[in-house]
C-alpha positions, 0 to 999 in steps of 0.5 A: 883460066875461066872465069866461074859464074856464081847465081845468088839467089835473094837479094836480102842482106846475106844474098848481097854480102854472098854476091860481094864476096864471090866478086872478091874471089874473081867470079862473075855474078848474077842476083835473083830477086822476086822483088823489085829492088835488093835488101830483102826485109831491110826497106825504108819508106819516106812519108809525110816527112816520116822515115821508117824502117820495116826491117831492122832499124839500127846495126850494132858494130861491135865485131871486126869482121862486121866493119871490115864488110862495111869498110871495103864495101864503101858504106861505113863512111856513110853511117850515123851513129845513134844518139847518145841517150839510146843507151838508155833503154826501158821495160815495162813493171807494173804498167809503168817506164822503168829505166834498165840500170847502167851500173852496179850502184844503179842496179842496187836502186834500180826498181826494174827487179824486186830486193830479192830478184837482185839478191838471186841475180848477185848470187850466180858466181857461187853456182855450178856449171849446169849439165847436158846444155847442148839444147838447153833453151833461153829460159831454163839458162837465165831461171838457172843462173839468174833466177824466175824474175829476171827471166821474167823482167829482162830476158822475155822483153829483150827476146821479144824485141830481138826476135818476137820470140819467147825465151823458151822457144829459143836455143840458149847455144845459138841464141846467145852463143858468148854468154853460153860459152861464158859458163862453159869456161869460167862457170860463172857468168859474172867471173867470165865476164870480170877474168875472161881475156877479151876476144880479138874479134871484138871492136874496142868499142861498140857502135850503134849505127844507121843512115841517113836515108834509113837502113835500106842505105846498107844494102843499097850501098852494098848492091852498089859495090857488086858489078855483076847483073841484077834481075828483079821481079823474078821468082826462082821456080826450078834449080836443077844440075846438069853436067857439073853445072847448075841450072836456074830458072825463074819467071816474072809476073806475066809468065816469061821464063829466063833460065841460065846454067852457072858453075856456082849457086847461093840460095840465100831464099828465105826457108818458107820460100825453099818449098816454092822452088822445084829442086832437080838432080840434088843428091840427098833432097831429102835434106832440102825439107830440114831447111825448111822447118825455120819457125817464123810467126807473124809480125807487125810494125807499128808507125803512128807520128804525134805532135812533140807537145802532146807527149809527156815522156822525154822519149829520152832513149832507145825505147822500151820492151814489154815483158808478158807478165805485164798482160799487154799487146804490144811487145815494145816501141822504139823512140825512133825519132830520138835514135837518129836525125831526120825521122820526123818533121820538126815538132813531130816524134815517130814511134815505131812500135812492135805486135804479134810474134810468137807471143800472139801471132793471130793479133799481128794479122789483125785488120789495121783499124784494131792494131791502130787501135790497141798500139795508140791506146797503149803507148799512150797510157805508157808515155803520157800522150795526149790526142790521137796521133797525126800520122800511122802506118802499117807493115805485116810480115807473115813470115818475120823472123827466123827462130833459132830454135832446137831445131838449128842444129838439124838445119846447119847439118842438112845445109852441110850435107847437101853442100858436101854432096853437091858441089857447086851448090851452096846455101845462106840465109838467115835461117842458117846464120842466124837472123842478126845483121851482124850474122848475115853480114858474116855470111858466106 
């Protein structure tokens, strides 16, 4: 029996768990990247005894399917978990760090939401299922069930750290897809999560990991455990069927073309990159520029390191997010120093901190002088910090994280039906997923 020939294309995180799970089905594999290494937006970089993550910085291990990848991959033996004071996380109110509460006692004192903000929060188990939901946004489920201050306070930060993202902008549905279904079952959050039977794919405890190299460490340790042909340095341009087959072709930096025909091709491509490629001989193209319409705004990644002495706050936790009502230009920091060993020398903290999105993409693009400016100015207003810092960096991503917007839904259609009528020719990516690490590492 032959054996078939799989193309990957992207070597991200969802073109390398694509690739290791062709190899598990018994194909040979070829990944394509237009980069010189694998990982796509998942890279550490090392400088001056600083690490940093441009990408994610932590994966949550909560699901089984999560672990089973990293296990038979070879790489959850290699993860660190995160210290323990990252369970304590912070907003920002009224231009000060108010710990998030870890319990019903501390939610009563917790001064994150006003009397009457908790007072509507404790009222949701009494409201109604809500009606026509299908694309209900984030915003209208939380001011719904939990009231205009906790969208405000909890919802606006926590979708600004996750996805640079306002909650309006956001499908309830795809967002949040537990907590929707939590209404859909029981009605009521709160009961849901009291009577509801736990789910079998969920962990009975939750990890939050990274490595000792950085995050980069995933996927390297990942591409490790593929035993097919890596070509970098190549940017996909045409992909073509021919014969029952598929032909790829793409080119490096100085023109040369490769082209080869494979049974099977995976196009994990980043959305913005689809329009890049020619498509040849696809049925039903016109599908091909729904894929594409994946809402990403520009974000950048702020790393300024400071003299432990000179800061005031204990860092003591995961870090802290910015609700807009608080009028600032930046969206959160990370105490990445505190999260996970060897992130700064000795004496030294890294701050990771986050600007731009769709909260104020024009300011992600800003020249360097002006982010560095504005990021030290306001976490150091926020955390007591003293002096300027003794290290920084910049990292801009013009197209950052995919929106799981209203439009999701189009999407996945358009995916099914391109793959339903052209067989051999497959689609991933976290445009399709869903952006998480957890949905990636689930991908096909």
């Amino acid at each position: 029996m032959q054996v078939k020939q799989t193309c990957i294309l992207g070597g991200g995180i969802c073109g390398l768990v694509s690739g290791w799970k062709a190899q598990k089905d018994e194909k040979e594999v070829t990944v394509i990247d237009s980069a010189n290494r694998a990982g796509g937006v998942i890279e550490s970089a090392e400088s001056d005894g600083f690490l940093m993550d441009y990408g994610p910085n932590t994966l949550s291990l909560r699901l089984r399917n999560t672990e089973d990848v990293l296990r038979q991959t070879g790489t959850l033996d290699h993860a660190i978990d995160a210290n323990p004071e990252a369970n304590k996380r912070f907003i920002v109110r009224e231009g000060k760090l108010v710990a998030l509460p870890n319990g019903f006692s501390s939610f009563l004192t917790n001064p994150f939401l006003s009397f009457s903000g908790k007072l509507r929060v404790l009222l949701e188990p009494f409201l109604p299922k809500g009606k026509d939901r299908k694309n209900e946004s984030v915003a209208g489920f939380i001011s719904r069930r939990l009231g205009k201050e906790a969208l405000d306070y909890l919802a606006n930060p926590f979708l600004a750290g996750i996805y640079a993202a306002k909650p309006e902008t956001l499908c309830m549905r795809h967002t949040f897809p537990a907590i929707h279904e939590l209404e859909e079952k029981h009605r009521s959050l709160l009961l849901g999560k009291i009577f509801g039977s736990s789910k079998s794919d969920r962990l009975t405890e939750s990890r939050l990991i990274s490595f000792p190299s950085g995050m980069s460490e995933l996927t390297d340790r990942i591409k490790t455990s593929i035993k097919g042909d890596f070509i970098f340095n190549h940017k996909v341009t045409k992909v073509a069927g021919e014969n029952g087959k598929w032909r790829v072709f793409a080119c490096d930096s100085n023109g040369n073309e490769w082209n080869n025909s494979f049974d099977e091709v995976v196009c994990t491509l980043p959305a913005h990159q689809l329009a890049k490629v020619s498509w040849q001989n696809v049925a039903r193209s016109e599908n091909l520029s729904l894929l594409q319409k994946a809402s990403h705004f520009p974000l950048s990644v702020v790393f300024l390191g400071f003299d432990e002495k000179a800061v005031s706050h204990p860092l003591d936790g995961f870090g802290f997010l910015v609700p807009e009502a608080e009028n600032l230009n930046i969206l959160g920091s990370l105490f990445s120093s505190t999260l996970f060993p060897g992130r700064a020398p000795k004496g030294k903290v890294l701050l990771t901190t986050f600007v731009g999105g769709e909260r104020n993409p024009k300011l992600a693009l800003s020249d360097e002088e002006t982010l560095y400016g504005k990021v030290t100015e306001e976490v150091s207003s926020l955390l007591g910090i003293r002096g300027q810092p003794v290290f920084r960096h910049i990292k801009t991503w013009k197209e950052a994280i995919p929106l799981p917007d209203i439009g999701f839904d189009e999407r996945k259609k358009a995916m099914n039906t391109l793959q339903e009528t052209n067989p051999g020719l497959l689609f991933s990516g976290s445009h399709l997923t869903g952006p998480p690490l957890p949905n990636c590492l689930d991908s096909r």
